[in-house]
Backbone as CSV, one residue per row, in Angstrom:
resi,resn,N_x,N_y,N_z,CA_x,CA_y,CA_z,C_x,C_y,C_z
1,UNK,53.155,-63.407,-60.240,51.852,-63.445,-60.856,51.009,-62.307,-60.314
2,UNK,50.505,-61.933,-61.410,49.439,-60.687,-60.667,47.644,-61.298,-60.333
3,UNK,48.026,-60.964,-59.214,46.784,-60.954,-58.424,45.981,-60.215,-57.747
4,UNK,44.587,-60.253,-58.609,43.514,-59.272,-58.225,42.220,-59.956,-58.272
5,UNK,41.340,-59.396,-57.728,39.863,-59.719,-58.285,38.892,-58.461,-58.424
6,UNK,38.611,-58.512,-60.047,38.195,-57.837,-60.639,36.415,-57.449,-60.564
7,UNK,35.854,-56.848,-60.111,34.463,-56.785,-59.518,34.161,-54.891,-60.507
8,UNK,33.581,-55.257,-61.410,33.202,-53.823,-62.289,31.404,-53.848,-62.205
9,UNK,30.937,-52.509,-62.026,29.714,-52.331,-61.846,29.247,-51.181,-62.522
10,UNK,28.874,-51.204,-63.763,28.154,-50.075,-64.401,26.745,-49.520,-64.641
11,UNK,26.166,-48.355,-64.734,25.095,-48.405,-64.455,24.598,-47.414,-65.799
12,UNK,23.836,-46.817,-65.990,23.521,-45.893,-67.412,23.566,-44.744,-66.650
13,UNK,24.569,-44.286,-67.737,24.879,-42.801,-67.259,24.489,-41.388,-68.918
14,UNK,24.781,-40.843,-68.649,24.215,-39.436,-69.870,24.778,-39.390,-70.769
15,UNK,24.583,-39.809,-71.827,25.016,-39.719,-72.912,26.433,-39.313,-73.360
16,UNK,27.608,-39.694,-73.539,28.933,-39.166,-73.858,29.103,-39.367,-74.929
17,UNK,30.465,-38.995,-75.929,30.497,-39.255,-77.391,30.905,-40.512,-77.657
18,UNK,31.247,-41.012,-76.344,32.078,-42.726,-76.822,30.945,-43.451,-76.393
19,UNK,31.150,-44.338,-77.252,30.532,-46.064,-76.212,30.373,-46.477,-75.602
20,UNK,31.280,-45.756,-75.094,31.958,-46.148,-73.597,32.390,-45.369,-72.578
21,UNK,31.541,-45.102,-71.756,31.672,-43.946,-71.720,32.548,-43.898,-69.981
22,UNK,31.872,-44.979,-69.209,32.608,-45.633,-68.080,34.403,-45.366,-68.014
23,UNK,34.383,-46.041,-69.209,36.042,-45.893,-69.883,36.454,-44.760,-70.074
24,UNK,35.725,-44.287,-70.525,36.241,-42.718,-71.277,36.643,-41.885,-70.096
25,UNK,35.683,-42.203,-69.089,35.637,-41.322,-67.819,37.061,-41.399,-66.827
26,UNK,36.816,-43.623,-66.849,38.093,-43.608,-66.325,39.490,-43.268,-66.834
27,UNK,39.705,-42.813,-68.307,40.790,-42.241,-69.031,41.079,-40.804,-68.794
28,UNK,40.369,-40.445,-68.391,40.052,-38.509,-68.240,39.911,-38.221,-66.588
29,UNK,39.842,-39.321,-66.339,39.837,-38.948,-64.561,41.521,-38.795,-64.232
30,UNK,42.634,-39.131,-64.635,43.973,-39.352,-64.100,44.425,-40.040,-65.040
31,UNK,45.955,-39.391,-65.708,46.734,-39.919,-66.217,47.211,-41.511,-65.780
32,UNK,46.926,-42.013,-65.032,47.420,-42.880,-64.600,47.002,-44.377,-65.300
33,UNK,45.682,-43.984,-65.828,45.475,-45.347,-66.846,46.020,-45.085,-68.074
34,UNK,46.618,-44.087,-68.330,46.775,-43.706,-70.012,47.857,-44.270,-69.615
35,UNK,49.221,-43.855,-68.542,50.622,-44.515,-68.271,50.521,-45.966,-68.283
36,UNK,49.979,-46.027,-67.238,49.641,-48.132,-67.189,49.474,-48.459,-68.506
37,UNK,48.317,-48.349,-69.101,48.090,-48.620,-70.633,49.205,-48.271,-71.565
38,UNK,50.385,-47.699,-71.525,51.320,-47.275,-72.252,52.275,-48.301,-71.660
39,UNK,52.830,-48.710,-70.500,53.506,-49.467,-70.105,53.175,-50.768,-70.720
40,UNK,51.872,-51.363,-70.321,51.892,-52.568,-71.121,51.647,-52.586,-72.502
41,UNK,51.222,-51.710,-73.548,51.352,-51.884,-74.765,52.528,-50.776,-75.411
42,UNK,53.722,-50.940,-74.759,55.048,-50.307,-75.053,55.204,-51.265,-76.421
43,UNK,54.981,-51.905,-76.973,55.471,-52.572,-78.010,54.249,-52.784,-78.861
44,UNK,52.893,-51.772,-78.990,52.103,-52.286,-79.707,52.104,-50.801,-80.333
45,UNK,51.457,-50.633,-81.683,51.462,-49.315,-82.209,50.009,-48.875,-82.306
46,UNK,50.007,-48.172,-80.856,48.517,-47.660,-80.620,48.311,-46.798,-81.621
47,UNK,49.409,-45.906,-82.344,48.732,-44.820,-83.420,48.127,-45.229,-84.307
48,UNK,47.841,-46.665,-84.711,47.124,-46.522,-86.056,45.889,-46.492,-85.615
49,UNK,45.269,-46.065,-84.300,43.692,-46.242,-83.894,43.355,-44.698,-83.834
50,UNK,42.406,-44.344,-83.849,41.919,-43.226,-83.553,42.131,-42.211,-82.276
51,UNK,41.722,-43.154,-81.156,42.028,-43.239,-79.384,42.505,-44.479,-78.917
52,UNK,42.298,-44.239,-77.944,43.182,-45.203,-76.936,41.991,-46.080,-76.881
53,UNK,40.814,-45.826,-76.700,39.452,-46.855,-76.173,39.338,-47.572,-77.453
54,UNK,39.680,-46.884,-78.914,39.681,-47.440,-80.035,40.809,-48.840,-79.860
55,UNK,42.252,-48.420,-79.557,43.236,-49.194,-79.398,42.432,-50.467,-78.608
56,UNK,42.057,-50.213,-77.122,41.850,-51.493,-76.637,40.689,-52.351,-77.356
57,UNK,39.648,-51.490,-77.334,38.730,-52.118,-77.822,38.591,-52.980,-78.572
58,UNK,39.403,-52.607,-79.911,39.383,-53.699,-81.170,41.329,-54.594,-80.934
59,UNK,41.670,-54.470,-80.034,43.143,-55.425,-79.299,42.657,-56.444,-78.668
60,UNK,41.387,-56.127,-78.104,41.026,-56.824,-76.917,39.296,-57.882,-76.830
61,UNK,39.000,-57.088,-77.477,37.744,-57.839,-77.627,37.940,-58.995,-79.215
62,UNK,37.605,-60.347,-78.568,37.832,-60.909,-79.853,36.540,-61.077,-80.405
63,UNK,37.215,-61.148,-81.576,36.376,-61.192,-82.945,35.643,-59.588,-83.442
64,UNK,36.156,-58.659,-82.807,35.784,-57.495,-83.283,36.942,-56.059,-84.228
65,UNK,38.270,-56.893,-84.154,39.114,-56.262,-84.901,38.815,-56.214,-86.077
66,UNK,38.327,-57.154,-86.406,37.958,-56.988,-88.662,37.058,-56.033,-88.623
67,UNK,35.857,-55.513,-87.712,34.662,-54.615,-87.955,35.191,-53.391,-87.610
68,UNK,36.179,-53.156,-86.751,36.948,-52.252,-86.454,37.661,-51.664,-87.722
69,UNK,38.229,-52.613,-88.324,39.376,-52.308,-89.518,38.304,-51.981,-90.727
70,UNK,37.352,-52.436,-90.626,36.189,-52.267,-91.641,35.814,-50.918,-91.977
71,UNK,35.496,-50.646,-90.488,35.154,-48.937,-89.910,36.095,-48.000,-90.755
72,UNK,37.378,-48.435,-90.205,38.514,-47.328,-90.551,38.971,-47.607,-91.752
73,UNK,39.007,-48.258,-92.838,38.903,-48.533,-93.821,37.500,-47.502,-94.970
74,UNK,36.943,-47.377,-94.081,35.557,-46.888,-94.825,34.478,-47.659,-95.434
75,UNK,34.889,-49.177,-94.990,33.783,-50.073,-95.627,32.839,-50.863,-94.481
76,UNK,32.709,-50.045,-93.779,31.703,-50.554,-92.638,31.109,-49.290,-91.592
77,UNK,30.287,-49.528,-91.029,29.758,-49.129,-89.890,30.307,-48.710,-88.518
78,UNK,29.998,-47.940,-88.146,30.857,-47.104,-86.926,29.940,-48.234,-85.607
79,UNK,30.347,-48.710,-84.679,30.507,-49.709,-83.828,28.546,-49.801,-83.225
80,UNK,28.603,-48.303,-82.922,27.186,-47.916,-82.310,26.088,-48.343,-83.049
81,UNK,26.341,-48.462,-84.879,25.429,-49.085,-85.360,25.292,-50.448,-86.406
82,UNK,26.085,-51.228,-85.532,26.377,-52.639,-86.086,25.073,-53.266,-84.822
83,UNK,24.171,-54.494,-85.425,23.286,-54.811,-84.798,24.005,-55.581,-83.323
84,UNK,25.204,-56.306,-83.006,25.542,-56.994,-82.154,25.805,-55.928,-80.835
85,UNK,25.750,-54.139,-81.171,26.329,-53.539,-80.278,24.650,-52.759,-79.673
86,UNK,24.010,-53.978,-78.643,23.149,-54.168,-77.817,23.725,-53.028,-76.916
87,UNK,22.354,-52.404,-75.954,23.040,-51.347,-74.662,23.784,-52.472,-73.610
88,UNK,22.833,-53.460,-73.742,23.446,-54.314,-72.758,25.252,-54.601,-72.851
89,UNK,25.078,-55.083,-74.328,26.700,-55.509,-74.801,27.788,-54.507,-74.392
90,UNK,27.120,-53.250,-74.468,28.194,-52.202,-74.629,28.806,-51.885,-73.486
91,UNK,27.297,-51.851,-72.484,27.731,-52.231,-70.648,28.851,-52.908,-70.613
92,UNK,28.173,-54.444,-71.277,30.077,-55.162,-70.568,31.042,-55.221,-71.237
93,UNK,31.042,-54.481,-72.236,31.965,-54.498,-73.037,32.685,-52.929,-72.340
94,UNK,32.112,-52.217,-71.708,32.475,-51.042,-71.169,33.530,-51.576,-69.578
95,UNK,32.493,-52.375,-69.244,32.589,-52.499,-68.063,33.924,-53.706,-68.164
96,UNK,34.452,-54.386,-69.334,35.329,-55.434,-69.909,36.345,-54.309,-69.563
97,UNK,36.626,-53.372,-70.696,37.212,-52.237,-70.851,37.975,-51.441,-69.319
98,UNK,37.011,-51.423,-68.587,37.499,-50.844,-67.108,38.256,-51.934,-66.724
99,UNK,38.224,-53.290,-66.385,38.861,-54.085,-65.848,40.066,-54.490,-66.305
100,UNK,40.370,-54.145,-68.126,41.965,-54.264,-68.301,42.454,-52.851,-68.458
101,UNK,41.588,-51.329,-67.692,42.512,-50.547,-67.319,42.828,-50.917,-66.148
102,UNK,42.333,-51.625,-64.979,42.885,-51.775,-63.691,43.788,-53.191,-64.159
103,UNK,44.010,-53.880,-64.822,45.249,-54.845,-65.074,46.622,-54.231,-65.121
104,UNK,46.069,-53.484,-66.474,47.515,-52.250,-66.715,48.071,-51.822,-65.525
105,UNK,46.695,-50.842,-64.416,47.290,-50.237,-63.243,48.316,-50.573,-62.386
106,UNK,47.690,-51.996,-62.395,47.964,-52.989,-61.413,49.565,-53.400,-61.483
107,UNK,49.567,-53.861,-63.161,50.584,-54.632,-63.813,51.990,-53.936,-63.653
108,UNK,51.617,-52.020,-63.796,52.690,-50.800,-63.393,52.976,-50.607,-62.219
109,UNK,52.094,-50.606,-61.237,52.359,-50.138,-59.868,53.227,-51.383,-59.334
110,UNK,53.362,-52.356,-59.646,54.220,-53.913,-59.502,55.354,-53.519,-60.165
111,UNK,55.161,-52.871,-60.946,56.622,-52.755,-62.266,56.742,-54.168,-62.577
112,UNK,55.850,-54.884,-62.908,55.962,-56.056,-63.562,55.364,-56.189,-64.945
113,UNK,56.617,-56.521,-65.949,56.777,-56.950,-67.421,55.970,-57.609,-67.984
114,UNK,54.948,-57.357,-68.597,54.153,-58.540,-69.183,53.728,-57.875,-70.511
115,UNK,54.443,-58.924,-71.544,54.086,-59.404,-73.356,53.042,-58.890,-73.319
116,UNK,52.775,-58.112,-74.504,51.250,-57.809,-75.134,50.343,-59.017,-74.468
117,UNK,50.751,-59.981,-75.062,50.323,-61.219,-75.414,49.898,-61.915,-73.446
118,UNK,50.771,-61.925,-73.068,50.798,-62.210,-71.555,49.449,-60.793,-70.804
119,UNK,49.690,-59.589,-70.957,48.462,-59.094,-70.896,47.173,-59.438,-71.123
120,UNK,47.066,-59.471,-72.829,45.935,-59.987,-73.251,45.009,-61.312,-72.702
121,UNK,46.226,-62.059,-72.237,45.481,-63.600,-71.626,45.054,-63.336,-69.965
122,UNK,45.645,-62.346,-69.489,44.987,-62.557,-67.946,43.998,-61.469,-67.982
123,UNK,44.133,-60.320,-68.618,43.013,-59.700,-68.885,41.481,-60.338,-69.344
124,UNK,41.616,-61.240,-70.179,40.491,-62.490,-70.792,40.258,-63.291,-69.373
125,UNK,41.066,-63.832,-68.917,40.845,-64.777,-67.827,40.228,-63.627,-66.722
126,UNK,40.333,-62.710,-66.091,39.839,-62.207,-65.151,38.964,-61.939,-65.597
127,UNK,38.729,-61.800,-66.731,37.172,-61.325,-66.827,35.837,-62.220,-67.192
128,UNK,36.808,-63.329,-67.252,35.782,-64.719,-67.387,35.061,-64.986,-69.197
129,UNK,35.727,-64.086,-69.795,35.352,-63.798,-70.791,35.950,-65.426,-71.901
């Protein structure tokens, strides 16, 4: 079983092109979350997303894949201006985001196997979500 405790702290930082920008940072700081993140979604087909923050984002946050598919479809709103995406929300939804790149990390540096699906649930549970 993987065991961690997950403690994320974000604060407002300068404007970046993502949402998310915490994330974005931690994706561009070291290959090493893009690998982790590739290890555990070896069986999911990240290409039909735009990016990778796209991939988790709408994988991982529930109830936001249909507004996602909406987006990329062309019959909806790009995320930043749907009313539910509060600065606050986006914080923990940023700060959500950082904590299942350190799952992934975690989950690789163990070399331990875990289902999309087996991801997805301890990622939710650590985050109390």
């Amino acid at each position: 079983m993987l065991g961690m405790v997950l403690e994320m702290r974000c604060t407002m930082q300068p404007h970046t092109s993502s949402v998310f920008p915490h994330t974005e940072r931690l994706l561009g700081s070291e290959g090493d979350y893009q690998k982790s993140l590739e290890f555990v979604a070896s069986r999911k087909k990240m290409e039909r997303y735009q990016d990778v923050i796209d991939f988790l984002f709408c994988e991982l946050v529930i109830g936001m894949r249909r507004h996602c598919m909406r987006y990329y479809n062309g019959e909806g709103p790009p995320l930043r201006e749907l009313s539910i995406a509060t600065s606050e929300r986006l914080l923990l939804w940023d700060a959500f985001l950082m904590g299942a790149l350190e799952v992934a990390r975690a989950a690789l540096e163990q070399k331990r196997r875990l289902s999309w699906s087996q991801y997805k649930e301890f990622v939710l549970a650590a985050s109390g979500i």
